[in-house]
N, C-alpha and C positions, 0 to 999 in steps of 0.2 A: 490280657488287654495290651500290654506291652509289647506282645508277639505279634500283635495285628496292627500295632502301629512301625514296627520295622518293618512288617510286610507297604504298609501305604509309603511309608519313607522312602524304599526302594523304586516301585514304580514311579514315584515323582522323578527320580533323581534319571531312570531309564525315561522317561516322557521328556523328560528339559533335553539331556542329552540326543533324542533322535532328533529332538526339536533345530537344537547346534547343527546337527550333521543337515536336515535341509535347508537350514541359514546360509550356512557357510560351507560346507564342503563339498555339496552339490553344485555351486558355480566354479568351485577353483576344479570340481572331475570335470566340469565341463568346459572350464577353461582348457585345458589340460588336453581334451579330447579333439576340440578347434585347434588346436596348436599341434597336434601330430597327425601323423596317419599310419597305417597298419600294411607289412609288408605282405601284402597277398600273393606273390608267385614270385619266383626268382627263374626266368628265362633264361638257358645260354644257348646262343650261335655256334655254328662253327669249328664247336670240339669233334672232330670226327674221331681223333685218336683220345684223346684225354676223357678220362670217366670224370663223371658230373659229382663226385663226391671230390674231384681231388681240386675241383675248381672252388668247389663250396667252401671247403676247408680254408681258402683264404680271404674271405671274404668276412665282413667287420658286423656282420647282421644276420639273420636267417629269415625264413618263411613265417611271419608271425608276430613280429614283434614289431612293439609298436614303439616310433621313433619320432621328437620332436622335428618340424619341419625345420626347421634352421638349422638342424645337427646332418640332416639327410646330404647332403650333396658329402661333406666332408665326409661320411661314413662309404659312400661310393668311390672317392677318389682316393681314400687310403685304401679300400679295395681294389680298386684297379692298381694303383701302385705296387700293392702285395701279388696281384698276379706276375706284372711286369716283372718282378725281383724273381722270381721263379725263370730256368731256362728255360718255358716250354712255348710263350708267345713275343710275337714283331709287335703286334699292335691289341689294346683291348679299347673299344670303344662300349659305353653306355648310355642307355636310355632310361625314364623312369616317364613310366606310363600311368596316369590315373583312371582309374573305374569309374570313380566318385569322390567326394571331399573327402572321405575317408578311407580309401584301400587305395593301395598302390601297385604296380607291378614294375619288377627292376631287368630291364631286358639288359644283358650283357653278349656281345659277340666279340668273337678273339679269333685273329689273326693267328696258326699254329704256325711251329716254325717248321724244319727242315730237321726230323730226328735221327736220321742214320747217318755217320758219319765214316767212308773207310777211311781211313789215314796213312800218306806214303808222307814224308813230312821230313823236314829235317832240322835238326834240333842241336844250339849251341850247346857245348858241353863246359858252361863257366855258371858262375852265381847269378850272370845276369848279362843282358846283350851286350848293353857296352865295353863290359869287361871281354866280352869274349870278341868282337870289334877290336878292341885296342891290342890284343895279346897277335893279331894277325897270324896265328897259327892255324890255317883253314884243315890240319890233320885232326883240332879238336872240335870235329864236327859228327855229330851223331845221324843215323839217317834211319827213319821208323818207321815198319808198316803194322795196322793193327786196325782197328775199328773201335767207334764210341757210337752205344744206344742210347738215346737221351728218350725221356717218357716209357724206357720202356714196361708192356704189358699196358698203356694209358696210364699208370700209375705216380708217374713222375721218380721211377726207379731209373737208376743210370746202368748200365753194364758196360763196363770199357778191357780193352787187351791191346796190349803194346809187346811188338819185339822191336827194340832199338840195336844197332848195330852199327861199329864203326870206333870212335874212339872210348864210348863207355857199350857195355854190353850186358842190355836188362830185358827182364822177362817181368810184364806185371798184370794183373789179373784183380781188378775192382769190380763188388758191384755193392751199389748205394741205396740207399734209401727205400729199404725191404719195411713195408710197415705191418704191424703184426695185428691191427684191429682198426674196426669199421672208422672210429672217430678219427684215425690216423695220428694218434697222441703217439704212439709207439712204435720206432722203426731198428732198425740193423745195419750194420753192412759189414764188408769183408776184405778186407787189402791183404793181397799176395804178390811181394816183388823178389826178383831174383837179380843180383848185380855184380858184376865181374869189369873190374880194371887192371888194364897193364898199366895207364898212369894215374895218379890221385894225389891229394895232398898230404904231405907229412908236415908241415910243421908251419907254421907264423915267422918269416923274416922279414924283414923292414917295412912290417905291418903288411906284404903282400902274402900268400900260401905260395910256398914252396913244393914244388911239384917233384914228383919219383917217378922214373918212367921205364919198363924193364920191356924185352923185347920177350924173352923165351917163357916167361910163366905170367902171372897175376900176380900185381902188387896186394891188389885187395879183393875178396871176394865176402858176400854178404846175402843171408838169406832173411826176409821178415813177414812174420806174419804181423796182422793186426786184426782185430774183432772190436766192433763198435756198437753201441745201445743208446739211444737220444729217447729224452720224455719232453714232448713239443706240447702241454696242456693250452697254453695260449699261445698268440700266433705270431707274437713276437718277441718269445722268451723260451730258448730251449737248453735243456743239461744232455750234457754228453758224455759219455764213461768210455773208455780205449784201454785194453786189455792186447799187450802185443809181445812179440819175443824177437828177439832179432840175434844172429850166429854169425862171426865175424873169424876170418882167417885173411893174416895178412904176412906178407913177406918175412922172411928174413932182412932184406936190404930198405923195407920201410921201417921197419926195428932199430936200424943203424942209421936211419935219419932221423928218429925220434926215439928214444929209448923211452918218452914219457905219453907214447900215442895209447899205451894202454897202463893202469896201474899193475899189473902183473904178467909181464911175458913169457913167464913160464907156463902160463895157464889160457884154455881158449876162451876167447871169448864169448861168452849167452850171460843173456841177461831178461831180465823180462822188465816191463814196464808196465805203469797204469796213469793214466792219463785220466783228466776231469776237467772239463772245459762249459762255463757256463757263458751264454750268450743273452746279449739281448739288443737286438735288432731293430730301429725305428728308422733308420735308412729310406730315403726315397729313392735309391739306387745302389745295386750290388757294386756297378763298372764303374760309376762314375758319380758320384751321388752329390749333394746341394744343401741339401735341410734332411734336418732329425738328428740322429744321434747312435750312438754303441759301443755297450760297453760288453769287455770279452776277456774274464778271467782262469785262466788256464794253471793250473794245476801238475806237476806231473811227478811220478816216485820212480825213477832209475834203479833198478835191481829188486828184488823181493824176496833175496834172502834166499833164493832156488839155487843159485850157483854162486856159493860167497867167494869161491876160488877165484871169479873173475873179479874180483873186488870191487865192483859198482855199484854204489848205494849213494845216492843223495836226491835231494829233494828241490822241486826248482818251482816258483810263483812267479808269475807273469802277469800284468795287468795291461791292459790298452782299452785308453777312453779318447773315442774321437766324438769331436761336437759341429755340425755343419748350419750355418744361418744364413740366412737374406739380407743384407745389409739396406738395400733398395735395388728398383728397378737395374736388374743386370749384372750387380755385385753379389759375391759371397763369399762369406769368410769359412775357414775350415782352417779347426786347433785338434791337434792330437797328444796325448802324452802314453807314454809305453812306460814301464818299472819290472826289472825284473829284478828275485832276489833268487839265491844258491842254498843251501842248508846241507849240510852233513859231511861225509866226505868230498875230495877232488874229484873234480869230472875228468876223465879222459880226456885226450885231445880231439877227437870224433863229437864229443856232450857239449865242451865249453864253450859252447858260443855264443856270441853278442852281438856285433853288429855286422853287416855286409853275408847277412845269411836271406832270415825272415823279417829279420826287420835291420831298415837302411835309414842312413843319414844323407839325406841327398848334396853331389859334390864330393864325394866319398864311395864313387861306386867302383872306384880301382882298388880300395882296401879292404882287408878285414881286420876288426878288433875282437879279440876273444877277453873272455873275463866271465864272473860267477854273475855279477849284478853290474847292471845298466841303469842308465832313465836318457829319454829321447822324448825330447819337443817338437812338433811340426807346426808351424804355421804359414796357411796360403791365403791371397787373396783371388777369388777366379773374376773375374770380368767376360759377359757372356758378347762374344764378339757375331755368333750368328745361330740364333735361335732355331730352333729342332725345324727343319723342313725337309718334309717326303718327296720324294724323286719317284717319278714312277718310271720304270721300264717297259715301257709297253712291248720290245723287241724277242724279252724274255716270257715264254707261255706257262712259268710257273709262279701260280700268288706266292710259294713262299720266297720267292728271289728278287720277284719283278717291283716287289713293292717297298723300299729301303728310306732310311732319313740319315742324315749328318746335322750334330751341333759342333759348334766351333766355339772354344773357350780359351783367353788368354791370363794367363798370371804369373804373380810374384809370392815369392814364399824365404824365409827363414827356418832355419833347424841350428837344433842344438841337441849335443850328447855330452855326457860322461859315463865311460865303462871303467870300473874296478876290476885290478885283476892282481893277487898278491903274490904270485909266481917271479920270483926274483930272476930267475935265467929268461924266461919270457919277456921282462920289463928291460933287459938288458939288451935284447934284439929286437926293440918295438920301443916307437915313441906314443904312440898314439893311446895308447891305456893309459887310467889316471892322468887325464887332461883333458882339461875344456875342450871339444871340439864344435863349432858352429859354421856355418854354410848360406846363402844364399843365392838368390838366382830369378831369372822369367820362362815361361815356357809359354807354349800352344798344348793344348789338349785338343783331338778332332775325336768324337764318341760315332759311331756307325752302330747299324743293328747286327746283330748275331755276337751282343757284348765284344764287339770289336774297339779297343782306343789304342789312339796312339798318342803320344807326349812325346816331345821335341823340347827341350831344355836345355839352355846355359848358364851354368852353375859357377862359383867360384868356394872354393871353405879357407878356413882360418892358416893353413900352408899357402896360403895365394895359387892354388892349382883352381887351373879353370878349365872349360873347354862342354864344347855340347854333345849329350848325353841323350840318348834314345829309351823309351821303355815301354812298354803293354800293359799296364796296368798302374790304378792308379796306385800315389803313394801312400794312402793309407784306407 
């Protein structure tokens, strides 16, 4: 009896409950259903070279799914911006086509660029244009022929080869982003460079690099391989592992400007490295970017214990968080902070370095500071002085040339650093370790397509050294 009353107790309790489900949850699926619609085809344009997987891959939705209407446009323009960030197009334009209230179709055409590059080129041989401007030595001019494949295979794999010849003398051999499977989560690449100087720097004096310069041999010569593994599951969040070695023979007479360029000069230099760099990317631009965000913490262990002879073993953390907003129409701010820290033994004089490398304090581009650990502030404000307008060249019969845009951006920006460096003979010939340094200034930023900028800047920092300053890239 009891048994046939749990059984009626059950069915009530399943009857109330489907009862609920078409009270109530059959208007909110149907709420739900009015308020989106379903991605039925994904069209692209235009890729004659680029396969349709490598396009797909950056794009914020697929074939299928189904997307609140209000959410849809954002979901397209951070797609289209994820293309843009990529080297492979000028322009991507989109459409969204409807069937009916419910299916959608997302027509995308893209603009491809101009992928073969040969290169006869010529190339400052200093940390940075200005420096190599202000040193007015035109013998430290490098002059390069070589080629760069960009997309190649459709893939968005790079292949590049340089022979540079003239004041530094390098043999290099990349190729990028080899991906190992369909979802394109998993990729590779390979750096091969060979470099031979007669001059180079030995040593840090008055916070400038002191140069060595020999006429009958090489001050330095230097071989590196590098091997790389990136796991890209989402599309704005990728880990990267660098497995490299690098071989280093250097002078006798660079020996006697530095007896501290290597911790053991009885012994050659190898060493191996492992490198781990995670990233994550919200950028609305690689070259010159506005809003989002990114943060990029690097990793790396100098030696492995393979050749302890060369006595190079320490361990070095690197943080860099840039943050880019809209302040309003025309305004935007951008804050960066960088940290680095050292662990284990001394770095070499080639390892230790801090600022006026990869990462600069602007107004400070005539120096370098070496040291284990850093931290560097940036702050800009950009002012958009002349919003993105396409120029067409109708004179030129090639779309990827004839069709180009320039924006024009002006700002003001503040920096601050301090680098630590506990090296007492170093502190004894350098002021600029262990000391506040800060800087300010205004510039023009002018952005063009094929990731072209240039910045025009007049700077002064905390020495009262002022003076304008040129560069190609932005500063963070």
């Amino acid at each position: 009896m009891s048994y046939k009353i749990r059984i009626v107790a059950r069915i009530k309790f399943f009857l109330v409950f489907y009862i609920f489900l078409l009270l109530f949850a059959s208007p909110v699926y149907s709420q739900e259903k009015t308020d989106s619609v379903v991605i039925s085809k994904i069209i692209i344009l235009g890729n004659n070279k680029t396969k349709k997987n490598v396009i797909l891959r950056e794009l914020t939705f697929k074939t299928g799914d189904r997307i609140l209407r209000r959410n849809l446009p954002k979901l397209i323009e951070d797609s289209k911006r994820n293309l843009l960030k990529t080297p492979l197009f000028n322009f991507v334009d989109t459409e969204i086509q409807y069937i009916d209230s419910q299916y959608v179709i997302v027509l995308l055409t893209v603009t491809e660029r101009w992928y073969f590059w040969p290169q006869a080129a010529i190339y400052y041989a200093d940390r940075n244009f200005t420096n190599w401007l202000n040193n007015k030595d035109w013998s430290r001019t490098d002059f390069g022929l070589g080629l760069i494949k960009y997309n190649f295979r459709g893939r968005n794999e790079k292949l590049s080869f340089y022979s540079i010849f003239g004041y530094d003398e390098e043999l290099i051999l990349n190729y990028e982003h080899i991906y190992f499977d369909k979802k394109r989560q998993h990729s590779g690449a390979v750096f091969l460079k060979q470099l031979k100087r007669k001059e180079t720097g030995c040593m840090i004096e008055n916070d400038r690099v002191k140069f060595i310069k020999l006429s009958g041999q090489y001050a330095l010569k230097a071989y590196n391989a590098v091997f790389k593994y990136q796991f890209r599951k989402k599309i704005y969040i990728s880990h990267s592992l660098y497995l490299g070695f690098e071989h280093r023979t250097i002078s006798d007479s660079l020996f006697v400007c530095n007896s501290n360029y290597t911790p053991n000069p009885n012994a050659p230099i190898n060493y191996f490295f492992l490198k781990y760099i995670f990233l994550n990317d919200k950028r609305d631009s690689r070259i010159f970017p506005l809003k989002g965000y990114q943060i990029k913490l690097t990793a790396v262990k100098n030696g492995l214990y393979i050749f302890p002879e060369s006595e190079i073993n320490s361990f070095k953390i690197k943080g860099e968080f840039s943050k880019y907003s809209q302040l309003n129409s025309g305004f935007y701010i951008e804050n960066h902070l960088t940290f680095q820290k050292t662990l284990g033994q001394k770095n070499p004089f080639f390892l230790n370095t801090a600022l006026g490398y990869s990462s600069n304090i602007r107004a400070y581009e005539y120096y370098v500071v070496n040291g284990d650990d850093f931290i560097l502030l940036k702050n800009t404000l950009n002012y958009e002085l002349l919003p993105k307008k396409i120029i067409y060249l109708n004179f030129i019969p090639l779309k990827k040339f004839n069709t180009l845009f320039i924006k024009i951006y002006a700002d003001i920006f503040a920096d601050a650093a301090y680098v630590k460096n506990d090296d007492a003979l170093y502190v004894q010939n350098n002021t600029l370790a262990n000391t506040l340094l800060y800087s300010c200034g205004a510039g023009i930023n002018i952005v063009t397509y094929y990731d072209w900028l240039i910045r025009i800047e007049y700077s002064v920092n905390r020495q009262k050294n002022s003076g304008f300053f040129l560069h190609f890239e932005a500063p963070f």
